[in-house]
N, CA, C and O atoms as a Maestro MAE file, in Angstrom:
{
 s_m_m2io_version
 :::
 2.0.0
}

f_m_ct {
 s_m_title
 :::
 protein
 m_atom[248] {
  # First column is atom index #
  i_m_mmod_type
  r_m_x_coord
  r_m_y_coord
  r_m_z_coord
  i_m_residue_number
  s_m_chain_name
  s_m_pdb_residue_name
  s_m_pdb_atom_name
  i_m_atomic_number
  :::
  1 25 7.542 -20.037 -3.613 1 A "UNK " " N  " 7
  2 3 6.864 -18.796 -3.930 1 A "UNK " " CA " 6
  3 2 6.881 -18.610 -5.445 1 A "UNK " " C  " 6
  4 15 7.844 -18.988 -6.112 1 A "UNK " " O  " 8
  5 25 5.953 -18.103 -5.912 2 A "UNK " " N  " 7
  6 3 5.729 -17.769 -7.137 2 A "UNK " " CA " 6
  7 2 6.450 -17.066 -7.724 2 A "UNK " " C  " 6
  8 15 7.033 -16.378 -6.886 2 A "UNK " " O  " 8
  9 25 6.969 -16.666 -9.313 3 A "UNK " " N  " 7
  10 3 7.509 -15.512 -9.834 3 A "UNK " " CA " 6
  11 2 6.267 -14.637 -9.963 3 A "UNK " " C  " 6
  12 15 5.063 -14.812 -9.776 3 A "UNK " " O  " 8
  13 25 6.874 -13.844 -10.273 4 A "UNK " " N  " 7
  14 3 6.495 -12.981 -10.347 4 A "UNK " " CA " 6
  15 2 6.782 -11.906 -12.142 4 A "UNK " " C  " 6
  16 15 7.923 -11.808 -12.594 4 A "UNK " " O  " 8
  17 25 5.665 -11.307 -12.815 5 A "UNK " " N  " 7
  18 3 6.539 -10.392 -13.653 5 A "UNK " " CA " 6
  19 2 6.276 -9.156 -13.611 5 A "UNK " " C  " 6
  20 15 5.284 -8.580 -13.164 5 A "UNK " " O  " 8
  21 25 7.687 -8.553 -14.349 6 A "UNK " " N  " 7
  22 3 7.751 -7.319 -14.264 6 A "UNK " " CA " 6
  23 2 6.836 -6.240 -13.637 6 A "UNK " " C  " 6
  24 15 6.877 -5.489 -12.662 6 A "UNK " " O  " 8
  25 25 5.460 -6.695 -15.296 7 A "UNK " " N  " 7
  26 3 4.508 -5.959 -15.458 7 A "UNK " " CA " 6
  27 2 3.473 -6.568 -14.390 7 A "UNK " " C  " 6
  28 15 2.412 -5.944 -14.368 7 A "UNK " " O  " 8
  29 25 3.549 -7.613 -13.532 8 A "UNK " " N  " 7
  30 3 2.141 -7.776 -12.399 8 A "UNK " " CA " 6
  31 2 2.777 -6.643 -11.371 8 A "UNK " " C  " 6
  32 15 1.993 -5.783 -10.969 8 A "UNK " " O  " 8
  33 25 4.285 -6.589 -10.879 9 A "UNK " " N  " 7
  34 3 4.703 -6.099 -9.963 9 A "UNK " " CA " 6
  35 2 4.187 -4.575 -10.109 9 A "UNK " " C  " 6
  36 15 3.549 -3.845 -9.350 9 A "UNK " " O  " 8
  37 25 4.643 -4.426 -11.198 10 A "UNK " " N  " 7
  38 3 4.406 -2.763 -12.000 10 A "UNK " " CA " 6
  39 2 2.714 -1.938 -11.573 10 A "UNK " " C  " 6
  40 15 2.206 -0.888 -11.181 10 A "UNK " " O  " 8
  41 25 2.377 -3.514 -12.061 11 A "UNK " " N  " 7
  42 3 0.393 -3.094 -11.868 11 A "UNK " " CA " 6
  43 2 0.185 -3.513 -10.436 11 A "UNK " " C  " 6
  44 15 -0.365 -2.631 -9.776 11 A "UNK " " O  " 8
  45 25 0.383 -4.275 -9.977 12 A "UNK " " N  " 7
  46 3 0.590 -4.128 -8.092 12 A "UNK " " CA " 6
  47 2 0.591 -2.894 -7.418 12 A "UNK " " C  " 6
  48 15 -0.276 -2.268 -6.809 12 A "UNK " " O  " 8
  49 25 2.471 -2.583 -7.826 13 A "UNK " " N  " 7
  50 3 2.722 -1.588 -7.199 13 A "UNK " " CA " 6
  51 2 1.288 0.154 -7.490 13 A "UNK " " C  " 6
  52 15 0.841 0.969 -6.683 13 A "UNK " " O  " 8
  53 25 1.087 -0.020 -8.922 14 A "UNK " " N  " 7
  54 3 0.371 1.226 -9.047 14 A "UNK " " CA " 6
  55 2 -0.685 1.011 -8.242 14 A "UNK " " C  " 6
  56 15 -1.175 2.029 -7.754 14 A "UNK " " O  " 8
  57 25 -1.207 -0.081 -7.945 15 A "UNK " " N  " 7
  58 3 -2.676 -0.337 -7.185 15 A "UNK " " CA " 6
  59 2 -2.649 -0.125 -5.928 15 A "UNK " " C  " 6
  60 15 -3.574 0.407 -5.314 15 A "UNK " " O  " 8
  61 25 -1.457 -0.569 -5.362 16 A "UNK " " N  " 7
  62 3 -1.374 -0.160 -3.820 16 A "UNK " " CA " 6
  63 2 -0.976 1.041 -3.503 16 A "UNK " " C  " 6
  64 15 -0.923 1.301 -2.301 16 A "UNK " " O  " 8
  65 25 -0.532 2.248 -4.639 17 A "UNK " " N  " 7
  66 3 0.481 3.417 -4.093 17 A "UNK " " CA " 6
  67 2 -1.327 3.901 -4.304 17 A "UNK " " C  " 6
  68 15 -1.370 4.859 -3.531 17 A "UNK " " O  " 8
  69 25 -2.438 3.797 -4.764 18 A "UNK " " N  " 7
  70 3 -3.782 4.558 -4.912 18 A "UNK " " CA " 6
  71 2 -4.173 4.032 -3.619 18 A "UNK " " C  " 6
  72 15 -4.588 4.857 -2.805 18 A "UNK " " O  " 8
  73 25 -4.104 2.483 -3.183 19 A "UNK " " N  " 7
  74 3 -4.972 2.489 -1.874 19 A "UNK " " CA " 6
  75 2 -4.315 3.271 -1.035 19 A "UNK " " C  " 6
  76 15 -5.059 3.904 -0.286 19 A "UNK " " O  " 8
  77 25 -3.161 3.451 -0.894 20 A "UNK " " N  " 7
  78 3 -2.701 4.623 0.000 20 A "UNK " " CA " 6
  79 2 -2.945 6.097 -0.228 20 A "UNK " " C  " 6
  80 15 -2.987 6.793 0.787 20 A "UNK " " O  " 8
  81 25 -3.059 6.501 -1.034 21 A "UNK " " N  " 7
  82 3 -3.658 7.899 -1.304 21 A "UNK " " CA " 6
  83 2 -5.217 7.416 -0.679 21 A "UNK " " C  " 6
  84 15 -5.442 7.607 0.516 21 A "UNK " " O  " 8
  85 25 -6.045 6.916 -1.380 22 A "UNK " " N  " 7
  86 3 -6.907 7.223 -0.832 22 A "UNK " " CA " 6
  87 2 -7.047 6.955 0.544 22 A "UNK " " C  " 6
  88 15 -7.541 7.818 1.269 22 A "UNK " " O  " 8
  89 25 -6.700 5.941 0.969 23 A "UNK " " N  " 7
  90 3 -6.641 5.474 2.853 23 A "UNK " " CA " 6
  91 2 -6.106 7.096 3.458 23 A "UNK " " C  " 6
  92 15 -6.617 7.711 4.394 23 A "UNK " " O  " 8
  93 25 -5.208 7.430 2.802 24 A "UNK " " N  " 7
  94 3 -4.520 8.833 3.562 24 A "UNK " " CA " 6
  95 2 -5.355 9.942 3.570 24 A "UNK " " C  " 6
  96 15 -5.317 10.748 4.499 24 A "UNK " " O  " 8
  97 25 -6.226 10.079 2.470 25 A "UNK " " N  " 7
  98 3 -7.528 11.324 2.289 25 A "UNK " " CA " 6
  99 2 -8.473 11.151 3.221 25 A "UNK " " C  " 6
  100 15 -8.885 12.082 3.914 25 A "UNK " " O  " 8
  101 25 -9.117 9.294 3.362 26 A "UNK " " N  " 7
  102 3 -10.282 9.616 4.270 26 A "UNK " " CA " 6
  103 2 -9.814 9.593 5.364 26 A "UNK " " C  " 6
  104 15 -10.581 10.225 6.091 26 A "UNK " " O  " 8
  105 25 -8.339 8.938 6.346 27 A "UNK " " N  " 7
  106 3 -8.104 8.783 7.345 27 A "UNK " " CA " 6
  107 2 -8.510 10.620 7.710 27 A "UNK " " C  " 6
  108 15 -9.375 10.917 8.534 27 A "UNK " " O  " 8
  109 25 -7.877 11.451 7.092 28 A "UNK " " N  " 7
  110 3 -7.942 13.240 7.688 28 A "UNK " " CA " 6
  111 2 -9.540 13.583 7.607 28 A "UNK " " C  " 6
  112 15 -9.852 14.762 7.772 28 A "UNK " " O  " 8
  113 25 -10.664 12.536 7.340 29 A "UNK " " N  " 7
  114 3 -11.947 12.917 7.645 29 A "UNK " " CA " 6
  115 2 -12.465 12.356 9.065 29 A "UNK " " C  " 6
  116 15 -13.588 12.602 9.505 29 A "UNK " " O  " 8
  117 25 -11.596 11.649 9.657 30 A "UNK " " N  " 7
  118 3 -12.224 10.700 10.867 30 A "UNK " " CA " 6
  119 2 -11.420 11.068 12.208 30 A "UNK " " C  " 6
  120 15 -10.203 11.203 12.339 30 A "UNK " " O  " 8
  121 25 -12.346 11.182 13.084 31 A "UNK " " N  " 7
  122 3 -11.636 11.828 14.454 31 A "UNK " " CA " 6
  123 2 -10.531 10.811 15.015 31 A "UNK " " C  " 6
  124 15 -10.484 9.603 14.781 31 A "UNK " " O  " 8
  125 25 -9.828 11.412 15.647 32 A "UNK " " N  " 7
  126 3 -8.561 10.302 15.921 32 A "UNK " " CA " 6
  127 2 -9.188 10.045 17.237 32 A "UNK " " C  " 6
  128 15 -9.941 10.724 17.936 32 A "UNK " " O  " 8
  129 25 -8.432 8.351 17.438 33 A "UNK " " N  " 7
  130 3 -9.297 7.360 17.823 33 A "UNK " " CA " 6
  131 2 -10.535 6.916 18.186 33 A "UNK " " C  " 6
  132 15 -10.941 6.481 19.264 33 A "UNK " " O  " 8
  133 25 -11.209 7.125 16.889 34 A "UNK " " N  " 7
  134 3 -12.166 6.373 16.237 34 A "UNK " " CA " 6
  135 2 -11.613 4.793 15.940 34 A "UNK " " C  " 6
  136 15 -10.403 4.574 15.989 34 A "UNK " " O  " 8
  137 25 -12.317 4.000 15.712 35 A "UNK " " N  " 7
  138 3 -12.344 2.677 15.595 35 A "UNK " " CA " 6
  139 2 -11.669 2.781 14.000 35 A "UNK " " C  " 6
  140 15 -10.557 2.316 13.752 35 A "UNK " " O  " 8
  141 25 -12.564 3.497 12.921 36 A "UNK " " N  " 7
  142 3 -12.195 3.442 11.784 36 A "UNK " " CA " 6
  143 2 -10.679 4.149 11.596 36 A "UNK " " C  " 6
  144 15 -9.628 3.581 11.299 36 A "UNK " " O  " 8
  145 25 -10.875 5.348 11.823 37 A "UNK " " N  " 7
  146 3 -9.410 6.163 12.020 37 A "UNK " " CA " 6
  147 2 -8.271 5.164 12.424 37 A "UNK " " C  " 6
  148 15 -7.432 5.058 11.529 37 A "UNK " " O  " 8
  149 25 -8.010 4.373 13.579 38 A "UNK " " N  " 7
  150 3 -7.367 3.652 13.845 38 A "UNK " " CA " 6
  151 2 -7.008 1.883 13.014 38 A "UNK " " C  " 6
  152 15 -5.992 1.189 13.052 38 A "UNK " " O  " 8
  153 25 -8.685 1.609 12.162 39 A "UNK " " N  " 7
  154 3 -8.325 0.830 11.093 39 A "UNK " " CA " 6
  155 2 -7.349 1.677 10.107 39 A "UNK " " C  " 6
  156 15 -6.130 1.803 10.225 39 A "UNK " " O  " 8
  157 25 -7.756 1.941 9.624 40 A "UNK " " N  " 7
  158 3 -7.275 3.052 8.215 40 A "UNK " " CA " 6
  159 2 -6.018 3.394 8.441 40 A "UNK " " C  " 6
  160 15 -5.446 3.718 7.400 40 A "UNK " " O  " 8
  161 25 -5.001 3.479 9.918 41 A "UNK " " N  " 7
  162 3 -3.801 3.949 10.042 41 A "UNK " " CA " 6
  163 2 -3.360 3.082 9.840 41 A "UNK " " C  " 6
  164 15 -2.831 3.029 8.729 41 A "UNK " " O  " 8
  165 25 -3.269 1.912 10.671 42 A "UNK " " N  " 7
  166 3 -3.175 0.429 10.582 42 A "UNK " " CA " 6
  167 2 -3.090 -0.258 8.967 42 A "UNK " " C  " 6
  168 15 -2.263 -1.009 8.450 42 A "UNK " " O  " 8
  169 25 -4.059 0.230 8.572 43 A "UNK " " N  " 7
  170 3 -4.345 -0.283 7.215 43 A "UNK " " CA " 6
  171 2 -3.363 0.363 6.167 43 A "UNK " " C  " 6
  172 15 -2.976 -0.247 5.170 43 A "UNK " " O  " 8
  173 25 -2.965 1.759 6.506 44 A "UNK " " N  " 7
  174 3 -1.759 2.567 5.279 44 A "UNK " " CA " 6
  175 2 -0.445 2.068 5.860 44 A "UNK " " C  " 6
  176 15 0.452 1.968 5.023 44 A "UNK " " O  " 8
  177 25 -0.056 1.654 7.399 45 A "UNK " " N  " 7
  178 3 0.877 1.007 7.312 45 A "UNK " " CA " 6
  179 2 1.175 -0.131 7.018 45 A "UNK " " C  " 6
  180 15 2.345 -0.506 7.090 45 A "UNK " " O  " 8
  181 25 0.148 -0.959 6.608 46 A "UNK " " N  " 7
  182 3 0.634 -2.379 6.265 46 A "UNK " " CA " 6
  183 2 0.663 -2.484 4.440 46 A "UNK " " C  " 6
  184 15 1.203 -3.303 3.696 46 A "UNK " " O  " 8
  185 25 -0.078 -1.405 4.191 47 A "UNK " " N  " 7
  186 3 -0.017 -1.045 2.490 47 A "UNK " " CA " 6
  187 2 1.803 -0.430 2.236 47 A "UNK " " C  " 6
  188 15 2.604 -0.921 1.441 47 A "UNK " " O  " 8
  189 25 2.026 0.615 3.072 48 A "UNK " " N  " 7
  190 3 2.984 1.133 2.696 48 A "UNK " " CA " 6
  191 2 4.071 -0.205 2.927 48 A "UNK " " C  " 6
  192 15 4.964 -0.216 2.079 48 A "UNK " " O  " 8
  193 25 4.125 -1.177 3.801 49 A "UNK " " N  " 7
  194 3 5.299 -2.090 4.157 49 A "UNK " " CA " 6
  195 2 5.093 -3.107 2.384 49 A "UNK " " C  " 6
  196 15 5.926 -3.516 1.575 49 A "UNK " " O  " 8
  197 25 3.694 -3.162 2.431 50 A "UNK " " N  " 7
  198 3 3.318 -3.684 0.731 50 A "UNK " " CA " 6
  199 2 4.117 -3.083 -0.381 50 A "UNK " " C  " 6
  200 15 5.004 -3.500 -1.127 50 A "UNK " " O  " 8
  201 25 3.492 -1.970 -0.224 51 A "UNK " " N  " 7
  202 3 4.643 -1.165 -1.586 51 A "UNK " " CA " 6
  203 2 5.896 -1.193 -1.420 51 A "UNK " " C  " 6
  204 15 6.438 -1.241 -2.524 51 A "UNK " " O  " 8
  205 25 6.986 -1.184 -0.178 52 A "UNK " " N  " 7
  206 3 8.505 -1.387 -0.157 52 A "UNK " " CA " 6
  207 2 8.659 -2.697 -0.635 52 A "UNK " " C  " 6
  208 15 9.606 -2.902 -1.393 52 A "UNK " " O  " 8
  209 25 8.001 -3.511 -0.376 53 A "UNK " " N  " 7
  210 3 8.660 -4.857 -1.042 53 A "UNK " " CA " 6
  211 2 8.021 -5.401 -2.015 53 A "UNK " " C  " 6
  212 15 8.331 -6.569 -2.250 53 A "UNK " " O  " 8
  213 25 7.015 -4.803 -2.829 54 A "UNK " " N  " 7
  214 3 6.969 -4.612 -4.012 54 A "UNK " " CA " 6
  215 2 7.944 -4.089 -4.955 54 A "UNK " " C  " 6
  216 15 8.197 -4.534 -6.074 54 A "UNK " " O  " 8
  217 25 8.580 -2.851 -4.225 55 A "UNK " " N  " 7
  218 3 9.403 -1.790 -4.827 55 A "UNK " " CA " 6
  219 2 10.956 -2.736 -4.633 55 A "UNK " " C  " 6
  220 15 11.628 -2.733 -5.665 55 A "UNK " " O  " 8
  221 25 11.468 -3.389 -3.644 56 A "UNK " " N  " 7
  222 3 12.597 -4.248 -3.569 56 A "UNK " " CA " 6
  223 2 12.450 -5.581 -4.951 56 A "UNK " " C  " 6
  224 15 13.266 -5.919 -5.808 56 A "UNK " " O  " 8
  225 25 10.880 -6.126 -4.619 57 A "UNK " " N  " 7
  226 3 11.321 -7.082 -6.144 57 A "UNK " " CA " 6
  227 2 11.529 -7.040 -7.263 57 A "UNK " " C  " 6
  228 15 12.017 -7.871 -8.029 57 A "UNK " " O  " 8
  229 25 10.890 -5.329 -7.511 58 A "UNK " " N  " 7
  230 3 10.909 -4.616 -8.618 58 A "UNK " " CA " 6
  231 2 12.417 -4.477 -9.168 58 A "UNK " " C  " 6
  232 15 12.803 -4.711 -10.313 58 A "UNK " " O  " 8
  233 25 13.080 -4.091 -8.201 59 A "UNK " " N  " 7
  234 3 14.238 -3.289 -7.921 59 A "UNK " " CA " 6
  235 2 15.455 -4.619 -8.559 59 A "UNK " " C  " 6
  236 15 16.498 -4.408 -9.177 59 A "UNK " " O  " 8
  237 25 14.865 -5.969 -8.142 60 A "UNK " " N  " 7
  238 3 15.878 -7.229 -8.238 60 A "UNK " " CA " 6
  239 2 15.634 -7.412 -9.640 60 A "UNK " " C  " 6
  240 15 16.508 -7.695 -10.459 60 A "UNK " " O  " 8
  241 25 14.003 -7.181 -9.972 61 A "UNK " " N  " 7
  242 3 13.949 -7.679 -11.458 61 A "UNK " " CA " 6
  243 2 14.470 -6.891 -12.821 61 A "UNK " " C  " 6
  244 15 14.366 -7.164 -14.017 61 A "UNK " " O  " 8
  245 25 15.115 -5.724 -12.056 62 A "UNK " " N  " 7
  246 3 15.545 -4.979 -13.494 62 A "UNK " " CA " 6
  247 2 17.061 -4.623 -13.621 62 A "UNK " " C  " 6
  248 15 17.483 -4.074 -14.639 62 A "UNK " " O  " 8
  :::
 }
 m_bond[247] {
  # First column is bond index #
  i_m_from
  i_m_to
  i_m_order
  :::
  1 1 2 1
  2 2 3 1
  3 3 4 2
  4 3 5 1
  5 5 6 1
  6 6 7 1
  7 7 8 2
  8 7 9 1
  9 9 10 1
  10 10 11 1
  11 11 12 2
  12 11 13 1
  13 13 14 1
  14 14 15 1
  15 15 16 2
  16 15 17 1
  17 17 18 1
  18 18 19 1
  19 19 20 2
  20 19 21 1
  21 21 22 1
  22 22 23 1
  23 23 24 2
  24 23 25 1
  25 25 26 1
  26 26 27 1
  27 27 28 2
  28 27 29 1
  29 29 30 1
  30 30 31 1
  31 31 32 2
  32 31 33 1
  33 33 34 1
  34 34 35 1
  35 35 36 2
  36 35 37 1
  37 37 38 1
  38 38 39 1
  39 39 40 2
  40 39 41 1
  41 41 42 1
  42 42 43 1
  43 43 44 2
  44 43 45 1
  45 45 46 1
  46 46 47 1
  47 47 48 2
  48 47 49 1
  49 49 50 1
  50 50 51 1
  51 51 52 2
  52 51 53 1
  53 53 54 1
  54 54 55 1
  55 55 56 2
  56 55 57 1
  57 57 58 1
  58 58 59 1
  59 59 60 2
  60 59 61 1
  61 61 62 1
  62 62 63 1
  63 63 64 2
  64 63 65 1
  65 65 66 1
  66 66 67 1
  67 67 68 2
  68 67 69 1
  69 69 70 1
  70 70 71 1
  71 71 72 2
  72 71 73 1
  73 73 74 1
  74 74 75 1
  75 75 76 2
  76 75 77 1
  77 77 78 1
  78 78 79 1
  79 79 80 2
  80 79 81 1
  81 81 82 1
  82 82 83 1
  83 83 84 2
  84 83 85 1
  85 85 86 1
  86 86 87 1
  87 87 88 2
  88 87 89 1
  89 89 90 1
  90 90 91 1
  91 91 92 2
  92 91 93 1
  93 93 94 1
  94 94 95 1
  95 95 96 2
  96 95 97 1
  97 97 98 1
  98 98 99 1
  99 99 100 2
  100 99 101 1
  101 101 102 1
  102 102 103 1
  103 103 104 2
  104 103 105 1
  105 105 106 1
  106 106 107 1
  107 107 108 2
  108 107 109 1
  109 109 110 1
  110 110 111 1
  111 111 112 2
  112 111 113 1
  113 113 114 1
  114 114 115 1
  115 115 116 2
  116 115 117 1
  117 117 118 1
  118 118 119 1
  119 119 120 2
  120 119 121 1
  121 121 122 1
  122 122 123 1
  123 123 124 2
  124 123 125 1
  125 125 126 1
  126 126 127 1
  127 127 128 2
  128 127 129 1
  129 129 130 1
  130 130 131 1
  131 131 132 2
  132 131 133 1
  133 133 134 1
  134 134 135 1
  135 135 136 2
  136 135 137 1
  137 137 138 1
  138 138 139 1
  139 139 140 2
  140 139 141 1
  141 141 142 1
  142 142 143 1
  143 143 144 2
  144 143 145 1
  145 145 146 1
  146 146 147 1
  147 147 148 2
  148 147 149 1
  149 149 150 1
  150 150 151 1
  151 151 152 2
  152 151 153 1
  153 153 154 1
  154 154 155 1
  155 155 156 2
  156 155 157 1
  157 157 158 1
  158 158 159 1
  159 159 160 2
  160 159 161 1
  161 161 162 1
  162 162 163 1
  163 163 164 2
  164 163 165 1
  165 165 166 1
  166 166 167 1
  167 167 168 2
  168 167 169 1
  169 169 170 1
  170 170 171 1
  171 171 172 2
  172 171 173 1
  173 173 174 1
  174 174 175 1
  175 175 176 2
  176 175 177 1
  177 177 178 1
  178 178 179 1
  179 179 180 2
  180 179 181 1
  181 181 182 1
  182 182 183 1
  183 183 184 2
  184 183 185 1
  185 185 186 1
  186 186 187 1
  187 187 188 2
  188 187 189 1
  189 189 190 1
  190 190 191 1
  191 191 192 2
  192 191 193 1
  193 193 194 1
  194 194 195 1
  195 195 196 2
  196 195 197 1
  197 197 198 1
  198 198 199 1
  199 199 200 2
  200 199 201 1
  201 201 202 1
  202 202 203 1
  203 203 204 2
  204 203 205 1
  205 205 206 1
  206 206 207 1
  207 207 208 2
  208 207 209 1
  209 209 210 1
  210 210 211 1
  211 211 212 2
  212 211 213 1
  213 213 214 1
  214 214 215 1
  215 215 216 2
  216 215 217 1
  217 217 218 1
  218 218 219 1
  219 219 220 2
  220 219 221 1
  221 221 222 1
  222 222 223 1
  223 223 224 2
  224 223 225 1
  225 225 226 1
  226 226 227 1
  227 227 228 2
  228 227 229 1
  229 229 230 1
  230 230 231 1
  231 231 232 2
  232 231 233 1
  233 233 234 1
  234 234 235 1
  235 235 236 2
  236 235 237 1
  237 237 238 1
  238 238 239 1
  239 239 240 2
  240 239 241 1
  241 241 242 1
  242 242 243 1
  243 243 244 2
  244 243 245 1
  245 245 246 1
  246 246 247 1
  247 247 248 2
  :::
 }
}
């Protein structure tokens, strides 16, 4: 596996904590279970499991 630095993790992490804001704004426009609604939940939990271990390598590198 690759290294990684600081500053990609840094700019990672800021990029994925926005796809989750926004995934979290439009998910509250879409009726629950909808096809999309149910992407989009799906989709902020596999972002949010993204950002914890972003936030753990972060965490090793400093």
């Amino acid at each position: 596996m690759a290294a990684h630095s600081e500053t990609d993790l840094s700019e990672a992490l800021r990029a994925v904590e926005s796809l989750i804001a926004k995934c979290e704004k439009a998910v509250l426009k879409l009726a629950p279970g909808a096809a999309q609604h149910t992407l989009l939940v799906r989709r902020i939990a596999a972002l949010k499991i993204a950002r914890d271990l972003i936030e753990e390598r972060l965490d090793a590198t400093r």
